[in-house]
N, C-alpha and C positions, 0 to 999 in steps of 0.2 A: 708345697708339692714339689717333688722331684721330678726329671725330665723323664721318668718311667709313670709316673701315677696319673689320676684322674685330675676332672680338673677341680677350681674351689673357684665362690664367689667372690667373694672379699678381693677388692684392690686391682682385681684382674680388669685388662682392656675389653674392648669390643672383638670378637670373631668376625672374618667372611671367609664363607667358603662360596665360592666365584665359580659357576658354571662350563664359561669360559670369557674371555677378551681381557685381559690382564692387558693393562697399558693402550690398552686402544681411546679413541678419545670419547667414543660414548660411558666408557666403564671411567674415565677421569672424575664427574660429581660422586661416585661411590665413593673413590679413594681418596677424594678431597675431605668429604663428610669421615672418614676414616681417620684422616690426619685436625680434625676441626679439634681445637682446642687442646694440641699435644703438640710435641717438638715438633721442628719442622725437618726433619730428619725420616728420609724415606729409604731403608732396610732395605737390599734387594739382593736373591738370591735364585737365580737361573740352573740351578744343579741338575731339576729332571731332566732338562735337554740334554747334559752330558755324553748318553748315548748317541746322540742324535749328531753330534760332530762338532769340536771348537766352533765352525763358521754360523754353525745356530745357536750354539751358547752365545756367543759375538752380538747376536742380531737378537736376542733378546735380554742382553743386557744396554745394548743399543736404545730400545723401544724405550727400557725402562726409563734410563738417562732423560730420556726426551718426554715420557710422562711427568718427571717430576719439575723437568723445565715448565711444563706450562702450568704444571699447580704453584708455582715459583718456591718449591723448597729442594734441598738440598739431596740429591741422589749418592745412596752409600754403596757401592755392587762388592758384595762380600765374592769373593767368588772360590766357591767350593766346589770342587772339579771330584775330590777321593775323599774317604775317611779319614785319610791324613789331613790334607787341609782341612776338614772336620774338626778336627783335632789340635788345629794349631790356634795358640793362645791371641796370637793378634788377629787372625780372624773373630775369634770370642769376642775380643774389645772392640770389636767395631759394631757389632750390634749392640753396643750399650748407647743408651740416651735416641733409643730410636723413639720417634714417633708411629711409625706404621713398617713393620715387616711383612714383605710381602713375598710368598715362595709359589714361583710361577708354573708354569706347566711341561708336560712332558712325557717321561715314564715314573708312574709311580714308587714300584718297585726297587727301582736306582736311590729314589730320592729316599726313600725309608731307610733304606740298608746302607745307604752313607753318612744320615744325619743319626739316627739310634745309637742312644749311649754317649754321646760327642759335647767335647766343649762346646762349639756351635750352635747347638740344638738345645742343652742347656742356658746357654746365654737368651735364646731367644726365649723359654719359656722364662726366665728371670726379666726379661723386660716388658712382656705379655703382663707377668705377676705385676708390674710394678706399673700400667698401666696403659703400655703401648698395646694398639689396635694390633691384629695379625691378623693377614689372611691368606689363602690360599686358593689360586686357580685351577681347576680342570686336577693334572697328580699334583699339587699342592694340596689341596680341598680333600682327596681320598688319604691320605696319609697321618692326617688326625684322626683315623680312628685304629679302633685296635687292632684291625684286620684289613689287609690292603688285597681286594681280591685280584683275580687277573681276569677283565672283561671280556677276552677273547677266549677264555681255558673253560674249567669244566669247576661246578662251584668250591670243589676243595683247592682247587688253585689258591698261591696269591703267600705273601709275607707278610711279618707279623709288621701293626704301624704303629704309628711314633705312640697311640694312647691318649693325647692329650682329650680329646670326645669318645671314649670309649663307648659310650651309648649307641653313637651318631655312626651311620655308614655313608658314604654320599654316592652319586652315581651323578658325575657332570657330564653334560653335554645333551642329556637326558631325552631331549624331542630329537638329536640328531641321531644319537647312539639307539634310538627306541627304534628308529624308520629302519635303522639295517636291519637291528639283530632285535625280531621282535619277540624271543624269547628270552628275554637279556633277565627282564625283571624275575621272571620265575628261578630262574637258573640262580642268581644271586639270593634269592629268599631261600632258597635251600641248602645256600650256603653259611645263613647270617647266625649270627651268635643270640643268646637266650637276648633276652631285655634289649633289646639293640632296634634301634629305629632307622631303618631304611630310605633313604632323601633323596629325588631326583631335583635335580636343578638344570633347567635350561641355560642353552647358550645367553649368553648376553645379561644375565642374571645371576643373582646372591640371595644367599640367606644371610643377616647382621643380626649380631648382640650375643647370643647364646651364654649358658652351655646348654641353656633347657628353652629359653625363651627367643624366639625369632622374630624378624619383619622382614618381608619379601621384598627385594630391589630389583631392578631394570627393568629390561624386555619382556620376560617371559613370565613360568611360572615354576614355583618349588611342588614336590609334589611328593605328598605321603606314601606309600608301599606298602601291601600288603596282597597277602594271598588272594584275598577276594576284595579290595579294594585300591583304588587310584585316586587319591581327594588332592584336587590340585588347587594352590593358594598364591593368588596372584599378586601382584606388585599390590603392597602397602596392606596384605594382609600380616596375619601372624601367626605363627604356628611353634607349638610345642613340643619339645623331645625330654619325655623326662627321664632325669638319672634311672636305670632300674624300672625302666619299662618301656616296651614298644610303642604305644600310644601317642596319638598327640591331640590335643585341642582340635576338637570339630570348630571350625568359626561360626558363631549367628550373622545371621543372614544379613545382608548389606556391608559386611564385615568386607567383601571384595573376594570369596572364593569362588 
């Protein structure tokens, strides 16, 4: 698979797409279990803050630093600020031999439209393919799939995304983002693509494993979407997004929905 196509089974790492708390220390047993039984080399790439001003890019490559101190392995901070850096070949080589890449939170939109197409982004699905964990926080998490909407616009908003879950649309923050804007879900279903399954995920919570197959981690819960339905799946259930189709596994009962 190329850094434009879907994804494949074979050989590839575990996914999370992280609701939100990247680096915090309740989300540290996620990324620990992430990095269990891989390098001990922890990938990190703070780009969606970008917008947001050097001194927050700063403090969350800061955080990062200090999550991987107390997992005790090795913090890498790639730091891709443009497309150029993007593009530049020693950034590429540093994501190699990673155990767990992780691209944190921010603006979506930025982070799609600097890493699309790029050495960077290439490397990382080449070590994804070769067995490193990836995940992604909050606009980390929205930008695997093929369409990055804009949660605040109107449902044709939004740029196109990196692809790698083309199926999968996420919607992090999910019980926060739901309390403001409590027409958020409908507005996004009328924006979503054929076959595409729609994913709210709470703060403080992940969906692991994928491309089709999931288990619910942390706090909260993951929850399905749809026009006339909300089925939400909570820590240590499982849930399904398959290629080429909106659906996903209803759980039986004691399953934890």
């Amino acid at each position: 698979m190329t850094a434009d196509g879907g994804p494949e089974d074979a050989g590839n790492g575990p996914l999370a797409l992280v609701g939100s708390g990247e680096y915090l220390a309740e989300m540290a047993p996620l990324e620990a279990s992430l990095l269990r039984g891989r390098p001990s080399r922890y990938v990190q790439l703070a780009t969606a803050a970008v917008p947001d001003g050097e001194q927050v890019v700063r403090k969350w490559e800061r955080m990062g630093r200090e999550q991987a101190e107390r997992l005790g392995v090795e913090a890498v901070t790639v730091q891709v600020r443009t497309r150029r850096d993007a593009d530049d070949a020693g950034l590429a080589r540093a994501v190699q031999g990673a155990g767990l890449v992780y691209m944190s939170g921010g603006h979506p939109a930025y982070l799609a439209q600097t890493l699309r197409g790029t050495a960077v982004w290439q490397a990382i699905v080449e070590a994804w393919q070769a067995g490193a964990a990836l995940a992604g926080c909050s606009a980390g998490a929205m930008v695997m799939a093929r369409h990055v909407p804009a949660v605040r616009g109107g449902a044709g908003d939004g740029v196109p995304g990196l692809a790698l879950l083309p199926h999968v649309q996420v919607v992090p923050h999910f019980d926060a983002f739901t309390r403001r804007m409590p027409d958020l879900v409908d507005r996004l279903l009328g924006g979503i693509g054929e076959g595409v399954a729609l994913v709210g995920v709470d703060e403080l919570t992940a969906i692991v494993g994928g491309p089709e197959h999931w288990r619910v981690e942390g706090a909260g819960s993951a929850w399905l979407l749809g026009p006339d339905r909300r089925l939400a799946f909570r820590a240590g259930s499982s849930l399904s997004t398959p290629v080429g189709g909106s659906s996903a596994r209803v759980p039986h009962a004691g399953e934890g929905m």
